[in-house]
C-alpha atoms as one frame of an Amber mdcrd trajectory, in Angstrom:
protein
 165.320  38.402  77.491 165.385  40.904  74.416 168.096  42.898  73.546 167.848
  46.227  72.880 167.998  47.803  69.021 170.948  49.644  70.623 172.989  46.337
  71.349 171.936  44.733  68.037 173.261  47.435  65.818 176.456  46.734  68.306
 176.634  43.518  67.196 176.494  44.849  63.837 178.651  47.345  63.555 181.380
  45.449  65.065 180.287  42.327  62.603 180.284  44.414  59.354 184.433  45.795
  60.616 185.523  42.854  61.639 184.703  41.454  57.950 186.113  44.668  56.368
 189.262  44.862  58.685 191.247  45.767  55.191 190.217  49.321  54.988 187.736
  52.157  56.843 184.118  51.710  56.636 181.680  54.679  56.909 178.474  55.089
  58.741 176.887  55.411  55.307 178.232  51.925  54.351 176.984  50.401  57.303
 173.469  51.925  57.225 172.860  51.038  53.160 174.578  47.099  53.835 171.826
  47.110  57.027 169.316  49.299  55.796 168.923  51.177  59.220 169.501  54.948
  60.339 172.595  56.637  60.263 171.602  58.808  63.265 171.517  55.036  65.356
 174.610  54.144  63.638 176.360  57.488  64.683 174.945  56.958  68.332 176.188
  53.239  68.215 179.658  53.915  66.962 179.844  57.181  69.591 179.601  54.314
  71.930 181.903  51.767  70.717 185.136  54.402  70.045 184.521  55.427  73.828
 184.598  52.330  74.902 187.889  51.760  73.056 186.552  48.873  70.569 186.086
  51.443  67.153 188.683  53.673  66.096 187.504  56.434  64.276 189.900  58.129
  61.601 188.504  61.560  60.491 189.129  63.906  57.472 188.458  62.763  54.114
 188.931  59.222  53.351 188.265  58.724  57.064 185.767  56.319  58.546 186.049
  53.863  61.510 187.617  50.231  61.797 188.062  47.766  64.717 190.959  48.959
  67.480 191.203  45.168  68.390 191.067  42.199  66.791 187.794  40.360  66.523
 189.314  37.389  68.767 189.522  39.807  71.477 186.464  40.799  71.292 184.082
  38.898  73.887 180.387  39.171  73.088 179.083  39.313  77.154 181.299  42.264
  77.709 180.402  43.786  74.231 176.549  43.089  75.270 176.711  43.984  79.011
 178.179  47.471  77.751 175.354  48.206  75.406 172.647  47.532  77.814 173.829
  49.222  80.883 173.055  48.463  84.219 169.749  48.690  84.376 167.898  45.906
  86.608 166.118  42.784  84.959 163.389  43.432  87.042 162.232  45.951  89.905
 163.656  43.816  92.589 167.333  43.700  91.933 167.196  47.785  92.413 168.459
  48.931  95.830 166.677  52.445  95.515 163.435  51.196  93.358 162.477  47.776
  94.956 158.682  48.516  95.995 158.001  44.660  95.697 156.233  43.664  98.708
 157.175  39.626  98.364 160.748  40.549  97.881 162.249  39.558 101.190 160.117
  36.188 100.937 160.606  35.631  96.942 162.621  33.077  95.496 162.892  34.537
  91.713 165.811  37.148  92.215 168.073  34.258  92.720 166.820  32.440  90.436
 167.003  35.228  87.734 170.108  36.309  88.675 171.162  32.887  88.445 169.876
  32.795  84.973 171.872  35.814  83.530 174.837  34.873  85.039 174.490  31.602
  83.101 173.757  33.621  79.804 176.891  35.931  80.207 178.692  33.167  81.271
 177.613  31.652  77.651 178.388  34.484  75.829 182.156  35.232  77.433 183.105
  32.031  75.620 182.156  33.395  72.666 184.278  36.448  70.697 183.621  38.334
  67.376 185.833  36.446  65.455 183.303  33.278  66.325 180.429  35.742  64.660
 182.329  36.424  61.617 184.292  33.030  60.856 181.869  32.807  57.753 183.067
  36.148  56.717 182.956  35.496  52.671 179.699  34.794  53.094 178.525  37.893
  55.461 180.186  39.759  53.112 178.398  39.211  50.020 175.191  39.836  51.983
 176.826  42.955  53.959 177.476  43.856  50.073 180.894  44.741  50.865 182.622
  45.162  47.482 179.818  46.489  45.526 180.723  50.052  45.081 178.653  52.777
  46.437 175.887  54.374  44.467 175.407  50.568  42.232 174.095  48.352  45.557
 171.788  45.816  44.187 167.985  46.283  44.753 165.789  43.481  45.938 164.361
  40.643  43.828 161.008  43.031  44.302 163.028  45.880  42.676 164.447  44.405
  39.588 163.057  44.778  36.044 161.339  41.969  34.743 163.466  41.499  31.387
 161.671  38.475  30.439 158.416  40.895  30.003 158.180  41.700  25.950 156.130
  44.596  26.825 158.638  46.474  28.964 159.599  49.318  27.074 161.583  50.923
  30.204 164.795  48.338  29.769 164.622  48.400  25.549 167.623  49.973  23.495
 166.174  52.917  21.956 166.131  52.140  18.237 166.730  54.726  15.501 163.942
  55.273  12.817
């Protein structure tokens, strides 16, 4: 199975508030700490206040946070609402089934078993289970770091030790 980009900025989103549940995060935040879109973000968070698990708070200052706590936050019903209903495959559609083996077939059950076993899995688990490392998801997440002075990759940073860099050198008066 593979989850949609959809569901795993979800995950995400809801990750990233329920480590900041102290104040309002932005869509801005959470598309620097990810480095993703902010047009998926807004699409994603849409989603999640309808669904009643984001509140959104607007005006300046504004930004959304989690309208429940993370412990009451299941991760199958989180994941079954980001996907939709959309069939696993052609034959568990009433109206689209043209599989000519269907009524004979033995995978549908089998399938369906199979999902039912993964949601079944992932009911047991809430958002508070994703995030009980939360210190340490935050200092990746970057939460803390004000905006505007995030920290560039290793790839990104000056090399001080280089004697020949003049980019990083005090300029020195003649």
């Amino acid at each position: 199975m593979h989850l949609s980009t959809f569901t795993d900025y979800t995950l995400r989103v809801l990750m990233y508030l329920a480590v900041a549940r102290d104040r309002l995060a932005t869509i801005s935040e959470l598309a620097t700490a990810y480095g993703v879109s902010q047009n998926h973000l807004m699409k994603v968070v849409h989603q999640l206040s309808r669904s009643g698990l984001v509140e959104s708070v607007r005006g300046k200052g504004g930004g959304i946070k989690l309208a429940r706590r993370p412990d009451e936050i299941r991760l199958g019903g989180v994941i079954r609402a980001s996907e939709g209903d959309a069939p696993i495959v052609e034959c568990f559609s009433a109206n689209k089934n043209g599989c000519r083996i269907a009524p004979a077939c033995r995978l549908n059950r089998i399938l369906a078993q199979a999902f039912d076993g993964l949601f079944e899995a992932l009911d047991a688990y809430t958002l508070a289970d994703l995030t009980g490392n939360d210190q340490e998801l935050a200092a990746l997440m970057r939460l803390g770091t004000p905006p505007g002075r995030l920290p560039k990759g290793p790839a990104d940073r000056p090399d001080r030790s280089d004697p020949t860099r003049q980019a990083d050198r005090p300029a020195q008066d003649n």
